[in-house]
N, C-alpha and C positions, 0 to 999 in steps of 0.2 A: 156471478163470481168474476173479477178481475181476474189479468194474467199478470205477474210479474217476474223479471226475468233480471237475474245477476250475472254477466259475463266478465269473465277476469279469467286470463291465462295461468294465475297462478291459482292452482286448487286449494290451496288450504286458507291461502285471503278469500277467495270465492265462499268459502262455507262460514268464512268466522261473519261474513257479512252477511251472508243468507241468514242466518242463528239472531244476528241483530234485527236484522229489517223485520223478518218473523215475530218477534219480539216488541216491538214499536208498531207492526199492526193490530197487534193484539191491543197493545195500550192505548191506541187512539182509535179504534174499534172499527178498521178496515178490515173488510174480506178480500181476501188474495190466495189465489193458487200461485206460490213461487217457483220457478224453474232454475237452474244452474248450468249456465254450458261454458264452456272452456277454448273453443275451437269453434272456425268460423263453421266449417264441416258440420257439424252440430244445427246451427243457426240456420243454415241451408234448408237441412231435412226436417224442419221444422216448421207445420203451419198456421202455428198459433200467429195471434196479434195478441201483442204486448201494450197495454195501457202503461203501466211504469216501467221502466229501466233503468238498472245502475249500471255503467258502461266503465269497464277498464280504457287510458286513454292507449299507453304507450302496451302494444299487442305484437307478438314477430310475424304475423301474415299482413296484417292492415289495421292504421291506425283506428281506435273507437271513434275517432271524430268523423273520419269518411264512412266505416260499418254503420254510425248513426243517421248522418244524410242520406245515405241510400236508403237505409230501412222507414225514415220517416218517410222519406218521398212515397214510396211505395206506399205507405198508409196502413206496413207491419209494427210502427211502433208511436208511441203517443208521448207522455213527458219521459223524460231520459236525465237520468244524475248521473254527470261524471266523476269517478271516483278513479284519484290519483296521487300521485305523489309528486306528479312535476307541475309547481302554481303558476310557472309560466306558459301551463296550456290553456289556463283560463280565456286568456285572450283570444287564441286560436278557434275555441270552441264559439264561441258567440254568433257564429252565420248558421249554426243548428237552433238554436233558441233552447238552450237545456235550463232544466227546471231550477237546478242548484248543480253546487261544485264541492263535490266530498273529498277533504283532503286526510289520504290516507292518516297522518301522523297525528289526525286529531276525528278522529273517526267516529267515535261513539254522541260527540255532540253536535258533529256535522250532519250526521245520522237523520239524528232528532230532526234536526231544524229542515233538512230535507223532506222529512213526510210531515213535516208542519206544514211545507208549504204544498206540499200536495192536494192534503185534507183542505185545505183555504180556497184552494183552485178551483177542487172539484165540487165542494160547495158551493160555490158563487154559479157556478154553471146548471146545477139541479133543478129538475122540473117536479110539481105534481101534477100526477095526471088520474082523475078520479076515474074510476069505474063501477058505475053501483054504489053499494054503501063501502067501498075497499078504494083504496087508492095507490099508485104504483110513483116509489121517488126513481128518477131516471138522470143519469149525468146523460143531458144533451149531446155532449164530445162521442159517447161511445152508440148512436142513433148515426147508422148508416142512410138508413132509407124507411119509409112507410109505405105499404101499401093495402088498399081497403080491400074487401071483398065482402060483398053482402051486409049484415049490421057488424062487422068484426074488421079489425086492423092487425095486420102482423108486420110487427116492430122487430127492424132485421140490425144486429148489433155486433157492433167490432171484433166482439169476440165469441162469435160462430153462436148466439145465443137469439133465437125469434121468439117471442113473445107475444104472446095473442091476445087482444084486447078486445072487449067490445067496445064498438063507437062511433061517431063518423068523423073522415077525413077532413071535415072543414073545422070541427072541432080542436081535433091536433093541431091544424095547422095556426089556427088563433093562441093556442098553448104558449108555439115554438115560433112565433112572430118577429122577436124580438134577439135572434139566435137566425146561421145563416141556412135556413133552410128553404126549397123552394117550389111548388108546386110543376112538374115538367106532364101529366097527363091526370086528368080526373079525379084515376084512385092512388097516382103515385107522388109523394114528397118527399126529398130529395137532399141532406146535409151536403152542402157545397163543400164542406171538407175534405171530402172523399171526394171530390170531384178530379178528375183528371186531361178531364179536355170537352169540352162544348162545340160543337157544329150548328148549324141553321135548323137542322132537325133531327139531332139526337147528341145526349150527355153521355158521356163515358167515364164508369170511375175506376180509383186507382186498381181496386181488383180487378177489372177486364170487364166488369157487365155493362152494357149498353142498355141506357133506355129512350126511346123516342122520344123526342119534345111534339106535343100535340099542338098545331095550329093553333088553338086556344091560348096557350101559355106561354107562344115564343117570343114575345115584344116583351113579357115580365122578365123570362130569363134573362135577352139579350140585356135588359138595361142594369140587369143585376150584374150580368159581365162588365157591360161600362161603367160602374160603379167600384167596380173592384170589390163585388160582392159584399 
C-alpha cells in the first residue's frame, strides 16, 4: 500500500481534495492510504514516507516549495503536485522536479491529469519479479535495499513495508540491472536513490543506515559515483 499525503493550510480545500484524489484512485485503480495535515507541526510528528504529495504552495510557517526540497532530500517524499492558486509559482517550483501543477481554479481536471501522469510514471518503472509459480509487480522507486539470507531475500521498501521472497541475490540484481541499483557486499543491493553519501568504504543513506562497501565491490561503486550513477 502506497502513502499519500494532502497538505493545505486551509482545511476545507484540504478535504475537497482529499474526496477528489480518493476518487481518481479509485478510477484508475491505485491503492493508497491518504493522509491530511494542515500544519508543518503535523508533518514533523510524522513518520511515514510519502510516495505521492499534493503540496499547498503559498503556507504562513513556510513556503510548500522549501517543505518540498527538504522533505525530498531527506528521501520522506517521492513525486509531489503542487496545488495553487498563484501560476506564477510554476516557475519557482521547477528546482524540486514536481510531478504536475494543480491550479486551484481548474481543479478537478488538473486533478485528473495529475494522477495520469503518475499512473504513466510508475508504470514505466515496474518490475516482475517471479517466485515459484506466483510473481510479485514492484515499482523499483519504492526498493530501498535488498538483502539475502539463506535461499530468501528481504525487500526493505519506502514505506516501512519488507517483503520476503525466495531467491537468490544475483537473480534480483540481473532483474534491476537496468534501474540504479548496486551491489556494495555479497548479500546486500543497494537503490542509489536513497543514497546519501559514499565513502571509500561504506554507503550511507538518506535514513541514517550505514552499510559497508566490501573490498570486492568498491571499484563498481566508485565508478558508478564517477558516472553520476
Amino acid at each position: 500500500m502506497r502513502n499519500a499525503l494532502i497538505f493545505d493550510d486551509n482545511k476545507i480545500l484540504a478535504e475537497l481534495v482529499q474526496i477528489k484524489v480518493e476518487a481518481l484512485f479509485r478510477k484508475y485503480d491505485l491503492e493508497f492510504e491518504v493522509d491530511r495535515m494542515n500544519s508543518i507541526k503535523q508533518l514533523e510528528a510524522c513518520e511515514k514516507t510519502y510516495q505521492l504529495v499534493f503540496m499547498d504552495i503559498v503556507l504562513p510557517e513556510q513556503d510548500g516549495i522549501n517543505i518540498t526540497r527538504e522533505w525530498k532530500n531527506s528521501g520522506r517524499f517521492g513525486e509531489v503536485v503542487f496545488v495553487s492558486a498563484y501560476d506564477d509559482k510554476v516557475f519557482a517550483s521547477f528546482d524540486t522536479n514536481p510531478l504536475y501543477f494543480v491550479r486551484k481554479n481548474n481543479l478537478d481536471e488538473d486533478l485528473e491529469q495529475a494522477i495520469i501522469s503518475y499512473k504513466r510514471k510508475i508504470s514505466a518503472t515496474q518490475v516482475i519479479v517471479p517466485e515459484g509459480a506466483k510473481y510479485h509487480v514492484w515499482d523499483v522507486n519504492e526498493i530501498m535495499y535488498l538483502v539475502s539470507r539463506n535461499h530468501y531475500i528481504d525487500v526493505y521498501m519506502a514505506n516501512g513495508n519488507k517483503p520476503l521472497v525466495r531467491g537468490k541475490l544475483d537473480d534480483m540484481e540481473k532483474i534491476l540491472q537496468d534501474y540504479n541499483f548496486v551491489r556494495v557486499q555479497v548479500s546486500y543491493l543497494v537503490n542509489l536513490k536513497y543514497v546519501d553519501a559514499v565513502k571509500s568504504q561504506a554507503i550511507r543513506l538518506k535514513n541514517g543506515e550505514v552499510f559497508r562497501i566490501s573490498p570486492k565491490y568498491r571499484e563498481k561503486v566508485a565508478s558508478r559515483m564517477e558516472a553520476g550513477w
